[in-house]
C-alpha positions in Angstrom: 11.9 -1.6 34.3 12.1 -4.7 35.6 9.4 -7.8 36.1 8.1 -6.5 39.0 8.0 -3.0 37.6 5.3 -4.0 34.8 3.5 -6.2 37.9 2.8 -2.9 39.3 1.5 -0.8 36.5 -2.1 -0.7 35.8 -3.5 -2.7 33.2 -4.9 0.4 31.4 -1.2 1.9 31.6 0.0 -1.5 30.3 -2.3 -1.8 27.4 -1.1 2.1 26.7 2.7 1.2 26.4 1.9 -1.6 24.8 -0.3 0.0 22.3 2.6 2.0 21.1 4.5 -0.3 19.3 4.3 -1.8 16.1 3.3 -5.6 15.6 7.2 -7.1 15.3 7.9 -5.0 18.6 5.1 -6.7 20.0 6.0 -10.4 18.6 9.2 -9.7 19.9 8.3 -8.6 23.7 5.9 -11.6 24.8 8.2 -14.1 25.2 10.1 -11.8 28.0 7.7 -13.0 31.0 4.3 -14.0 31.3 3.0 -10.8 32.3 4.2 -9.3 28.7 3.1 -12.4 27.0 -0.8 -12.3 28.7 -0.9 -8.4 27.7 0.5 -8.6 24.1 -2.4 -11.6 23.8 -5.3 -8.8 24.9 -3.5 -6.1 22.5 -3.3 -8.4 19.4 -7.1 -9.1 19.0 -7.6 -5.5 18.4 -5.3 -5.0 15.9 -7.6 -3.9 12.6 -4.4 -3.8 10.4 -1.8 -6.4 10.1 1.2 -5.9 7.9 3.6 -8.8 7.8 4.8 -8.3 4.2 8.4 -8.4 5.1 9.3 -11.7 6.8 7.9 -15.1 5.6 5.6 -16.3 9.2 4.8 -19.8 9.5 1.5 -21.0 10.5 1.6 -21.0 14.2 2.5 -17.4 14.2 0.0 -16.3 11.7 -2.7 -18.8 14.3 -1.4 -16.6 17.2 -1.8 -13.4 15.3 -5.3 -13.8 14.3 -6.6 -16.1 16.4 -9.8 -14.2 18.0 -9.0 -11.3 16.1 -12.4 -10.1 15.1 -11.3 -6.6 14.4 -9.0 -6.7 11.4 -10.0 -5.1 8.5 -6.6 -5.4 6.8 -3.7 -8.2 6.5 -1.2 -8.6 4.0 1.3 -11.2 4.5 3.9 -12.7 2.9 3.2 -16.7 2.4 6.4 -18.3 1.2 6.8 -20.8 4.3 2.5 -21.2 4.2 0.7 -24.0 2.4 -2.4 -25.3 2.5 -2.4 -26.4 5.4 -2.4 -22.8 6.5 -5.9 -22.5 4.7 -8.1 -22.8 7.6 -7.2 -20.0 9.2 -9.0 -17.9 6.5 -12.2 -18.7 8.0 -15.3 -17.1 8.9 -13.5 -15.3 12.3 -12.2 -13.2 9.3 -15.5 -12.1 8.3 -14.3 -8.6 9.3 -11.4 -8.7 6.8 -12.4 -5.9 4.0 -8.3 -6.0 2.2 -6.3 -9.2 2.1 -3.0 -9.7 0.6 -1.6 -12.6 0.1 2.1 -12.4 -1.4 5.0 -15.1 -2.8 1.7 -17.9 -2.4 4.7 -20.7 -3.5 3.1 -23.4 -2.1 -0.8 -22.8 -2.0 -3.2 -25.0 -4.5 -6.4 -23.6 -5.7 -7.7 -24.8 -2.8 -6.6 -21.0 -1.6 -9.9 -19.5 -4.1 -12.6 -22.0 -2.2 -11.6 -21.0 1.1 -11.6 -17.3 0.4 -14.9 -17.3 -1.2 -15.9 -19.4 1.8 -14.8 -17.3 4.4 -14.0 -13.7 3.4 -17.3 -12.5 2.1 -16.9 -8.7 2.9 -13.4 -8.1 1.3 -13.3 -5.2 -0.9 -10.1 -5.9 -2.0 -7.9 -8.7 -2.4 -4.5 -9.4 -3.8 -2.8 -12.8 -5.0 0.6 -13.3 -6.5 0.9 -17.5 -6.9 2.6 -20.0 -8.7 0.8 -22.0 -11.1 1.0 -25.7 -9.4 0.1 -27.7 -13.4 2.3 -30.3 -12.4 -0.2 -31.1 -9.2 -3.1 -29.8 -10.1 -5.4 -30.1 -13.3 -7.0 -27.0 -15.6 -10.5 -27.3 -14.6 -9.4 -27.4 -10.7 -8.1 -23.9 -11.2 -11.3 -22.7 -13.3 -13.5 -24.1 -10.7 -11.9 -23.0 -7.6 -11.5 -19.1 -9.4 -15.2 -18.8 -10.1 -15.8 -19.8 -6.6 -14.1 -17.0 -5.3 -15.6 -14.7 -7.5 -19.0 -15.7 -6.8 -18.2 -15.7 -2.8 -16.8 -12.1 -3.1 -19.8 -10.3 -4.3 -18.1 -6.6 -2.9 -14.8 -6.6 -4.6 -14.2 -3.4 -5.9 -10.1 -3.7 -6.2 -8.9 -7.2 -7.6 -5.3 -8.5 -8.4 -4.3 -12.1 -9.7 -0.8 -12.4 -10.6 0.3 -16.1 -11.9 3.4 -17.0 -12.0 5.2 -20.5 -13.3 6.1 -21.7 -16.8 3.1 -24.0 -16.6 0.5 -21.3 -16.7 -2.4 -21.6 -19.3 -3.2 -18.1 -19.7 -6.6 -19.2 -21.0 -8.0 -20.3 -17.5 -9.2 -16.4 -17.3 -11.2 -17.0 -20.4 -13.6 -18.8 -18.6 -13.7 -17.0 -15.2 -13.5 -13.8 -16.3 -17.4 -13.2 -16.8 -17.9 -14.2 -13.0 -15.5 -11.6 -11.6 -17.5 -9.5 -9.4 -19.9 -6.4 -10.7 -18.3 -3.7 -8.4 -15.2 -4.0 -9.8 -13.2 -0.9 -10.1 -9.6 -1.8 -10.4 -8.5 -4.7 -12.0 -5.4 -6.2 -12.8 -4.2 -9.8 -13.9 -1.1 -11.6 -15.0 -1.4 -13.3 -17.5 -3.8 -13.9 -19.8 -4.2 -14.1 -23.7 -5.2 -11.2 -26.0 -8.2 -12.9 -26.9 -9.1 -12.9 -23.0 -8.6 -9.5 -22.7 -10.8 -8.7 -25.7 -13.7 -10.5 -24.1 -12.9 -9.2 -20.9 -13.4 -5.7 -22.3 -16.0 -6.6 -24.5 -18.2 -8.1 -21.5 -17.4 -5.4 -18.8 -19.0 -2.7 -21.9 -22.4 -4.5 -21.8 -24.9 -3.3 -19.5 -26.0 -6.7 -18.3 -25.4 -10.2 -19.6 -27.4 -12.6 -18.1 -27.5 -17.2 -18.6 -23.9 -16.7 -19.1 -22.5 -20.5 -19.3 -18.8 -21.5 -19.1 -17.0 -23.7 -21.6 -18.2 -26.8 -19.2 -21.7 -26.1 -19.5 -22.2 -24.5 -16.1 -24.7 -22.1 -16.3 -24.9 -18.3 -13.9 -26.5 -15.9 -14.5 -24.8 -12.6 -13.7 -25.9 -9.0 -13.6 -22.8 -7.1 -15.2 -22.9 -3.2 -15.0 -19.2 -3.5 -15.7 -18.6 0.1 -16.7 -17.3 0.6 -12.8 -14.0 -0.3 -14.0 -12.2 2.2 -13.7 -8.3 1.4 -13.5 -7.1 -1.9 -15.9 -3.7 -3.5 -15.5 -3.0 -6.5 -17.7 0.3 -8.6 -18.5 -0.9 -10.5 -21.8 0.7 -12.0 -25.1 -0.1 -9.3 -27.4 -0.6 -5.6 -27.2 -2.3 -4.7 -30.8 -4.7 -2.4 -32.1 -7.8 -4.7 -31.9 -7.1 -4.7 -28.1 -6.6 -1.1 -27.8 -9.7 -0.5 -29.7 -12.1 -3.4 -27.7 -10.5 -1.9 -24.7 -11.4 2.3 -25.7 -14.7 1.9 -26.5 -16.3 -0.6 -23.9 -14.8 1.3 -20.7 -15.9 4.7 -21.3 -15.2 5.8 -17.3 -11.0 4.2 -17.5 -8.7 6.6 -15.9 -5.8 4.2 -15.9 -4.4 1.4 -18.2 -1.3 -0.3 -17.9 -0.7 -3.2 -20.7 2.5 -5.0 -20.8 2.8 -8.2 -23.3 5.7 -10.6 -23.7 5.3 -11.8 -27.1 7.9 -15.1 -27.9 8.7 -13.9 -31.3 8.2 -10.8 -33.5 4.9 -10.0 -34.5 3.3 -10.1 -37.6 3.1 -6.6 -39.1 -0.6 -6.8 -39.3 -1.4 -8.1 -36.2 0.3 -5.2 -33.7 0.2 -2.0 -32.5 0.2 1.2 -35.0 -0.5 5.1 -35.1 -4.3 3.9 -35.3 -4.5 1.7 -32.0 -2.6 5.0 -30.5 -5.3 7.4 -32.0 -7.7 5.3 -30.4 -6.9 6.3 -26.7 -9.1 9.5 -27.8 -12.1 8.1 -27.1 -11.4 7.1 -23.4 -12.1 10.6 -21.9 -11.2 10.5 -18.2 -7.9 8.5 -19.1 -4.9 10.4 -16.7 -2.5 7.3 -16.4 -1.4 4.9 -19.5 1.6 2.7 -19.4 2.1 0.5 -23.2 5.2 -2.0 -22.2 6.9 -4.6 -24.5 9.1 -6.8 -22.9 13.1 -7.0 -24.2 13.1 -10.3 -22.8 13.0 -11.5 -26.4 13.9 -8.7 -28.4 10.5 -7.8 -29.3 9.5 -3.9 -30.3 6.3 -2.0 -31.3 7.9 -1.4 -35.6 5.1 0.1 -36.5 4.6 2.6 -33.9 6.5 6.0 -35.1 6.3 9.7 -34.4 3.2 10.5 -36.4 1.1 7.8 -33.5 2.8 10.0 -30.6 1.7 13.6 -32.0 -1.6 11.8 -32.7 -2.0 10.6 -28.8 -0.2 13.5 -27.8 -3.0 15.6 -29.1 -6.2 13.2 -27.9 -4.8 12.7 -24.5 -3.9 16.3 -23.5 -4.7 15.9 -19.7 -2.5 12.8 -19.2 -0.7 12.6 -16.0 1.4 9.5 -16.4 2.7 8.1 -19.5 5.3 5.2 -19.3 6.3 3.8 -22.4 8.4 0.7 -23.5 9.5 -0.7 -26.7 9.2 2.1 -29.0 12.5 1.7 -31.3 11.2 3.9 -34.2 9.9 6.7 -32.1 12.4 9.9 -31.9 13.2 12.7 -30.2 10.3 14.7 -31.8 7.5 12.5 -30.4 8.5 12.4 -27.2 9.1 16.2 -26.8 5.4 16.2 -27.7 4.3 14.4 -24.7 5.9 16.6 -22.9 4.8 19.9 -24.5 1.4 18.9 -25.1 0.3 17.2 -21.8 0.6 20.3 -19.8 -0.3 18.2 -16.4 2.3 15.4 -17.0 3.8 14.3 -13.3 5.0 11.0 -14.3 7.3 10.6 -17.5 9.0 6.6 -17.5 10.4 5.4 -21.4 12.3 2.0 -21.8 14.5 1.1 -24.2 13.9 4.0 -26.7 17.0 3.8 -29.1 16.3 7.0 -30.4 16.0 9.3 -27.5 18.8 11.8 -27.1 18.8 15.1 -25.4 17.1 17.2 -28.1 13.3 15.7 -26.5 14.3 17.8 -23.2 15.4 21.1 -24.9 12.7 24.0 -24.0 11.3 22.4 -20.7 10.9 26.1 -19.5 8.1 26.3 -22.4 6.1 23.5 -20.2 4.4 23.6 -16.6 7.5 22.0 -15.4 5.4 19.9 -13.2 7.1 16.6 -13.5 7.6 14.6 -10.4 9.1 11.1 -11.4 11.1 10.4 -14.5 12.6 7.1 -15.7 14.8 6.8 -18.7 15.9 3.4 -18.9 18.7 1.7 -20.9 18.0 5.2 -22.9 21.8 5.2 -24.5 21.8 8.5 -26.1 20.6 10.2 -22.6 24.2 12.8 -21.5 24.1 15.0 -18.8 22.8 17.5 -20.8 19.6 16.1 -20.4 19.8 15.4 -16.5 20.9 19.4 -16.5 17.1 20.0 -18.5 15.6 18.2 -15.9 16.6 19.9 -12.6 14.8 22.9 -14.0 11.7 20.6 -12.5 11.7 22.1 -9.1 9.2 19.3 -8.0 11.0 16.2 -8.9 11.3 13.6 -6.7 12.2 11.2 -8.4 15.0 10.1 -11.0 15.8 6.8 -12.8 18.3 6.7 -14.8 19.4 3.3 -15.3 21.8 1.9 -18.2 22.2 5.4 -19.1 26.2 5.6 -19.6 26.9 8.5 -21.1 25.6 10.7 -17.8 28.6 12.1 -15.7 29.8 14.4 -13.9 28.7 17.5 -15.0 24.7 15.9 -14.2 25.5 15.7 -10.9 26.3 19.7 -10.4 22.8 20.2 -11.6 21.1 17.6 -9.4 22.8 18.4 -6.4 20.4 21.4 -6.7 16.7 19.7 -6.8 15.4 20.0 -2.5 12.9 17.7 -2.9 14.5 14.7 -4.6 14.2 11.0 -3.0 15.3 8.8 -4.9 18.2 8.8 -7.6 19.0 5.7 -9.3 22.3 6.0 -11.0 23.3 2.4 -12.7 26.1 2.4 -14.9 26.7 5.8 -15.5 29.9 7.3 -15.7 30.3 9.3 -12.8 33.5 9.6 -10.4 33.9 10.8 -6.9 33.9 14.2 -8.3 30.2 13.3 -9.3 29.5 12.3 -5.4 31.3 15.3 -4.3 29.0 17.3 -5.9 26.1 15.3 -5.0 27.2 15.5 -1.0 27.3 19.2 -0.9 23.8 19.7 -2.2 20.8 19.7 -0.3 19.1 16.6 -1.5 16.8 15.0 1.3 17.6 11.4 -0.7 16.3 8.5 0.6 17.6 6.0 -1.8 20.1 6.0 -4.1 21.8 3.2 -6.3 25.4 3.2 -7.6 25.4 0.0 -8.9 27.8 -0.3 -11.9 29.4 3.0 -11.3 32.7 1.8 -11.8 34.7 5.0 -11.1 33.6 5.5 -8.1 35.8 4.3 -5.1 35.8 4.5 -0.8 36.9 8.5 -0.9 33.4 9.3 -3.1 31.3 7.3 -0.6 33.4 10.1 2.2 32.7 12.9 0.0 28.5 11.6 -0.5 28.4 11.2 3.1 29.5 14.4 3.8 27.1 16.7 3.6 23.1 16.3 4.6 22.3 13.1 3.0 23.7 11.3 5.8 20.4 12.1 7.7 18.4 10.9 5.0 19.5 8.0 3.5 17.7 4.9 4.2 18.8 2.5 1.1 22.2 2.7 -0.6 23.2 -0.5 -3.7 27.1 0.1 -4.5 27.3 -3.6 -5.7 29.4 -3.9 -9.4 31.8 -1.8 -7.9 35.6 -2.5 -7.8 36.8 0.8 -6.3 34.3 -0.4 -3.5 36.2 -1.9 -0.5 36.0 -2.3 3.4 36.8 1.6 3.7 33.2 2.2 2.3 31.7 0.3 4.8 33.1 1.8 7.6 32.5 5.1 6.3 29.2 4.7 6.5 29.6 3.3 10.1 31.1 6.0 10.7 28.4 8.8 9.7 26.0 6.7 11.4 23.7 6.1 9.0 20.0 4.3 9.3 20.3 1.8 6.1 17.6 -0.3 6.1 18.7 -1.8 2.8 22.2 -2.2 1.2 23.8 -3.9 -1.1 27.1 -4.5 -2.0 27.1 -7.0 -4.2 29.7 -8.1 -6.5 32.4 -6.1 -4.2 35.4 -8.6 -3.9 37.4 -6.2 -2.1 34.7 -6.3 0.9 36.1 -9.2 3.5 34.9 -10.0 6.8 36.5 -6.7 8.1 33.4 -4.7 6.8 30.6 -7.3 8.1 32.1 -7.0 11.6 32.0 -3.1 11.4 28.2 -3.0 10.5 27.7 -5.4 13.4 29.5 -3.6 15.9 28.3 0.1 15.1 27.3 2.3 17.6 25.8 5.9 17.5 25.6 7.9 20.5 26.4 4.7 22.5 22.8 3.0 20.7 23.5 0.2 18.7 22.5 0.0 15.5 19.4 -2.2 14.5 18.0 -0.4 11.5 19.7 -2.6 8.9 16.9 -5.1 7.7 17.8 -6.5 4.0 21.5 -6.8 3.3 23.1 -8.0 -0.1 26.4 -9.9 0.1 25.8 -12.3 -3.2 29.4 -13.2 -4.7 31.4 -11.7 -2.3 34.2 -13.5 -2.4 36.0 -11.6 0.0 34.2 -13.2 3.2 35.3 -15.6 5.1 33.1 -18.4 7.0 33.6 -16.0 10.0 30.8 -14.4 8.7 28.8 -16.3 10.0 29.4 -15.5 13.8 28.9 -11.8 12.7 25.8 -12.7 11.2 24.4 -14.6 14.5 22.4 -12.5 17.3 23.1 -10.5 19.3 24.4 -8.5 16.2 21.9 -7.5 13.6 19.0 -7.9 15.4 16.3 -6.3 12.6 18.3 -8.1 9.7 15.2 -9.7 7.9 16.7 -10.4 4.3 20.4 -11.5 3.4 21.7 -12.6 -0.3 24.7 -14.8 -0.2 26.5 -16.6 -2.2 26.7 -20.6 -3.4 26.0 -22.5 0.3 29.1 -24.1 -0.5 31.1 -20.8 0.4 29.0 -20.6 4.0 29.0 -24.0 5.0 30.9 -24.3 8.0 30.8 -26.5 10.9 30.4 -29.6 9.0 27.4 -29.9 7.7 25.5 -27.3 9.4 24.3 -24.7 7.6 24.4 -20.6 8.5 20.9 -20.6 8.4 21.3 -22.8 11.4 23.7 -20.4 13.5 22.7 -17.6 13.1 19.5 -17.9 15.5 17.6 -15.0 13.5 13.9 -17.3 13.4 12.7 -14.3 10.6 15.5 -14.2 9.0 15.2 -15.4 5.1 18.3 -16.2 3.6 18.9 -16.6 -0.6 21.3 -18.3 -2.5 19.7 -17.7 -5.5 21.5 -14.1 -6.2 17.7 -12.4 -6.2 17.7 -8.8 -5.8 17.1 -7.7 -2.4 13.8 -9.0 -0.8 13.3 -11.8 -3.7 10.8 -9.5 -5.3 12.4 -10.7 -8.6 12.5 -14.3 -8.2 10.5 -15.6 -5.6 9.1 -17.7 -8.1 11.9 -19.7 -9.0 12.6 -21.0 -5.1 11.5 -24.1 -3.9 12.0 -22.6 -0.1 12.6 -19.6 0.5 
């Protein structure tokens, strides 16, 4: 329909049409004419949700979006190209605004808190993931601007601070946490000191604590009923039982805790987690979800934990519906066949680096409920595909991790091929072969992801066989990066198939050139081209050719909101000009930094992304 067409159509029609698409749609049609531009400005105001989590906006598209928008209740966006001057548009037009989310903050002072507290007195829930800015700013400028928020934002009930930066003091929650707000009910922040968390737990068991003062002398006094909590999620130095314990008996209504620590060095024996600070998970009643997470980063383990603390949660947590475990290198096969004998309502099974797991834990699943819906095993060594073959006796599962690993084949994928309501299947590393896929593509799995990163016996005639049955109508995001039996034969079998990826990666894949790029540009599928493709992983593939970059430049990949490359020095062409330059994609965020696909990883680390 042409210009004149839309001149003709009643505004009520208009506003109809227009109200059918989503919000990039939208973005994307008002600079076609004036008529769609003055229309998508009336739509846009009444917009009570605003999702723009997956492209960085600038502020003068974040100002257009909101400005006059008295209706939305809900915004998340993504805030790597924001900073404070951006602030002022959290202000009081957003007094509507009941969940905010405000992710990748790189570049946002703790200015960010005042203004929120300020302006956004009604949120209920609010999200934050920023980098520490020590260099610029000073301790008590956090500390002030944190308990200004808090005391602005009287409603929270869901609350999520995740700091990130090398520069963090950790002890800045110390003296804020006493002003986070009453109504609290999930909580979660990153990162803060075992000593924080102790207090934390110890002040949200009190009834009331009023003339609370800070370390500064600033007195408040606060009203704290803080046995609302009811989900905690902390990152802190030290999981041990004196946290356990302070944590157990102060939040009698917890359903779920997730505690992940990072220690630098190993801990001293008597100051970690045992059997006892297991045991004590008894006393929390209602708890259904418990993750205990020790980082590898530095080689750290729970020692003291062994089989004995597992039968002795085992037993006190009988109604657990989640259990995620990381760290546990004395723990054997015979405590975790507990967990999953004993907690008869078990959905969610995830262990990490367990050295001693082996196929023996999954032996007599029939005996259970057989109710498990996800299941991560990762860098488990000892797993086969004996295990995987245990597992598809789960008729539910959805989904399966297993990551790292190596010793599944083959023969797993027979059984697999057999579970009808599986999604996702993460396959890194393990020693499968296009036989494996072969099996996998005549099954009836409705996957919607699937990663084959690592496999490195797979080559182009298993991606035909995976392709070849029903998964091709499902699959939405494939990684086959690590692969050398991967070349430009892959990629245009799956232009071929006509698939919907909206994320792929292919990473590390020097036999993919230019060749492959071009046919993912070009593909057509019943004479529609293609514009699903929105994140696309080409880090260190040497293959390419600065021709890329006129594959890369619109009209081809229009959606394309995400793309990992390589050194700029491989890309640069034209001189000096950069592809970020050429391609004319103005969403488009492009990383040199070899992040994993969307920068979830590393955002941290850029200085632009």
């Amino acid at each position: 329909m042409g210009k004149n067409g839309f001149a003709s159509l009643p505004s009520e029609v208009m506003e109809e049409i227009l109200r059918k698409l989503d919000l990039e749609s939208l973005c994307s049609a008002a600079p076609a004419c004036k008529l769609l531009r003055s229309s998508v400005s009336q739509i846009l105001p009444k917009f009570d949700s605003i999702n723009l989590s997956d492209i960085g906006v600038g502020k003068d598209v974040l100002s257009y979006l909101l400005c006059g928008n008295r209706s939305v209740q809900s915004l998340t966006v993504n805030c790597s190209r924001l900073d404070d001057s951006s602030i002022d548009l959290f202000n009081s037009s957003l007094l509507s605004l009941k969940e905010l989310v405000l992710l990748k903050c790189s570049n946002f002072s703790p200015k960010i808190f005042v203004a929120l507290g300020q302006h956004c007195s009604n949120l209920r829930s609010l999200s934050l993931e920023l980098i520490y800015q020590g260099e610029f700013e000073t301790y008590e400028g956090y500390e002030f601007s944190l308990r200004k928020m808090f005391e602005g934002c009287p409603y929270l009930e869901s609350l999520s601070i995740t700091f990130e930066g090398p520069e963090f003091d950790p002890h800045i929650f110390e003296a804020t946490a006493v002003f986070i707000p009453t109504m609290v009910k999930v909580l979660h922040l990153c990162h803060v000191t075992e000593k924080c968390a102790k207090q934390l737990a110890h002040k949200c068991g009190a009834q009331r604590i009023a003339e609370t003062s800070t370390p500064s002398g600033i007195p408040c006094s606060v009203g704290v009923s803080c046995q609302t909590i009811q989900s905690l999620s902390l990152v802190v130095d030290h999981i041990t039982d004196e946290l356990l314990t302070s944590i157990t008996q102060n939040l009698g209504l917890l359903i779920k805790l997730d505690l992940r620590d990072e220690p630098l060095e190993e801990q001293l024996l008597r100051h970690d987690l045992t059997n006892r600070g297991l045991q004590s998970l008894g006393s929390c009643n209602h708890l259904s979800h418990l993750s205990l997470v020790r980082s590898r980063v530095n080689s750290t383990f729970f020692r003291r934990v062994n089989d004995m603390g597992i039968f002795l949660m085992a037993e006190a947590c009988r109604n657990m519906e989640s259990i995620k475990l990381g760290g546990f290198i004395r723990v054997t096969d015979a405590g975790f066949s507990a967990l999953i004998h004993t907690c008869k309502n078990l959905k969610t099974f995830e262990l990490y680096n367990t050295f001693h797991l082996s196929d023996l834990a999954f032996l007599g699943l029939l005996d259970t409920s057989l109710s498990l819906v996800s299941v991560r095993l990762i860098l488990c060594k000892l797993i086969t595909s004996e295990s995987v073959n245990h597992l598809a006796l789960c008729e539910n599962l959805e989904l399966l991790d297993l990551n790292g690993c190596k010793s599944v084949a083959d023969y797993g994928m027979r059984a697999i091929s057999s579970l009808q309501k599986l999604n996702t299947l993460y396959l890194s590393g393990a020693d499968i072969t296009d036989t494996g896929l072969n099996y996998l593509g005549e099954g009836k799995l409705p996957l919607a992801s699937l990663s084959l990163r690592g496999c490195k016996r797979v080559t182009d005639k298993g991606i035909a066989f995976l392709l070849g049955g029903s998964i091709k109508k499902t699959l939405k995001a494939l990684d086959l990066g690590y692969i050398p039996g991967i070349s430009d034969k892959a990629i245009k079998t799956l232009t071929e198939f006509g698939l919907e990826i909206v994320d792929l990666c292919i990473r590390n894949c020097y036999s993919v050139t230019d060749i492959s790029i071009a046919a993912l540009a070009n593909t057509t599928h019943n004479g529609l081209a293609r514009k699903a493709l929105k994140r696309l992983d080409l880090y260190n593939c040497v293959g390419l050719s600065a021709v890329l970059s006129h594959w890369l430049s619109k009209p081809y990949f229009p959606h394309l909101r995400w793309l990992g490359l390589g050194p700029a020095s491989l890309f640069t062409v034209h001189g000096s000009r950069k592809l970020g330059e050429i391609t004319g994609h103005t969403n488009l965020t492009i990383c040199r930094e070899g992040c994993e696909i969307g920068c979830r990883d590393r955002w941290q680390f850029h200085e632009n992304l």
